[in-house]
C-alpha positions as CSV (number, residue, x, y, z in Angstrom):
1,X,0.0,0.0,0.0
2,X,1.5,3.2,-0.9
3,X,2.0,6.0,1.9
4,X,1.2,9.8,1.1
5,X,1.8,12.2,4.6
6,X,-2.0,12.4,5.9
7,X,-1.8,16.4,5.6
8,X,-1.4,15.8,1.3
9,X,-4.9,14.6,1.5
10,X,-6.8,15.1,4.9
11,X,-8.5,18.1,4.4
12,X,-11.9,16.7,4.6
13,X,-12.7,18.6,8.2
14,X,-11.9,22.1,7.3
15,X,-13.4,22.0,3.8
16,X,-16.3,21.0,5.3
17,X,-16.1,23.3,7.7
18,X,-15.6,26.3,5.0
19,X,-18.5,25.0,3.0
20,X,-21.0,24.6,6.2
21,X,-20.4,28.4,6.6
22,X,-20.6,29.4,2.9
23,X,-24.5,27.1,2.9
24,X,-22.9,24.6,0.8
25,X,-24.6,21.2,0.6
26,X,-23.5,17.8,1.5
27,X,-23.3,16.9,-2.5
28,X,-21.1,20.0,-2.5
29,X,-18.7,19.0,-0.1
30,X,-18.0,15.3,-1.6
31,X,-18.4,16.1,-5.1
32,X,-15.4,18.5,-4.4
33,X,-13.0,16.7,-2.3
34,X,-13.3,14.2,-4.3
35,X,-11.5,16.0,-7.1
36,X,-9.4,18.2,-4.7
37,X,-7.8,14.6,-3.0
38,X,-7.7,13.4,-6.8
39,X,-5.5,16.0,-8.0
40,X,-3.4,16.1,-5.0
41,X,-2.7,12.3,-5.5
42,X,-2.1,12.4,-9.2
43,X,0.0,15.5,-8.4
44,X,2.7,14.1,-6.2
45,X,2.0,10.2,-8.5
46,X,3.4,12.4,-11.2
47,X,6.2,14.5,-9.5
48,X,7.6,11.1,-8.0
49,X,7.4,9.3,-10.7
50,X,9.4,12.4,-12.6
51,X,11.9,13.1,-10.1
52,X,12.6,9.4,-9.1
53,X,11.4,9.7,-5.4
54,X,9.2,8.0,-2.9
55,X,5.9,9.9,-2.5
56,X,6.6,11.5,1.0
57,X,9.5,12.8,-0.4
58,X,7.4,14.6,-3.7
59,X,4.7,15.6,-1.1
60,X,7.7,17.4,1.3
61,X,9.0,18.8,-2.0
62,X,5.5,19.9,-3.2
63,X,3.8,21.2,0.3
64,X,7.2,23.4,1.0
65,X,6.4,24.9,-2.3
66,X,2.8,25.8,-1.7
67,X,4.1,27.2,1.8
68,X,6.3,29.7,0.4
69,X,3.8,30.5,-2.2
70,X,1.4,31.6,0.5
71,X,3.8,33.9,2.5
């Protein structure tokens, strides 16, 4: 079984969170983590496969990125 950190993918609680407050369905919420955990996956699938490393390392890689990209 392949291991991706939990924080790649776990973002079920605040997303649902967000879309309780915006009066966002149940529908809403699935419909869209459902692509949002999708494209994380396939994201750091892809940038391992590229850059020859396990997937922890592409999702350290990848999460440091976003970090900086949001200071």
């Amino acid at each position: 079984m392949p291991y991706v950190p939990d924080y790649t993918i776990n973002i079920g609680g605040v997303f649902l969170s967000m879309c309780e407050v915006a009066g966002k369905d149940i529908e809403y919420v699935f419909y869209n983590l459902e692509k949002i955990i999708s494209k994380n996956l396939e994201t750091i699938i892809s940038e391992s496969m590229k850059n020859n490393e396990t997937l922890f390392e592409s999702s350290e890689r990848i999460i440091a990125k976003r970090m900086r990209m949001k200071q």
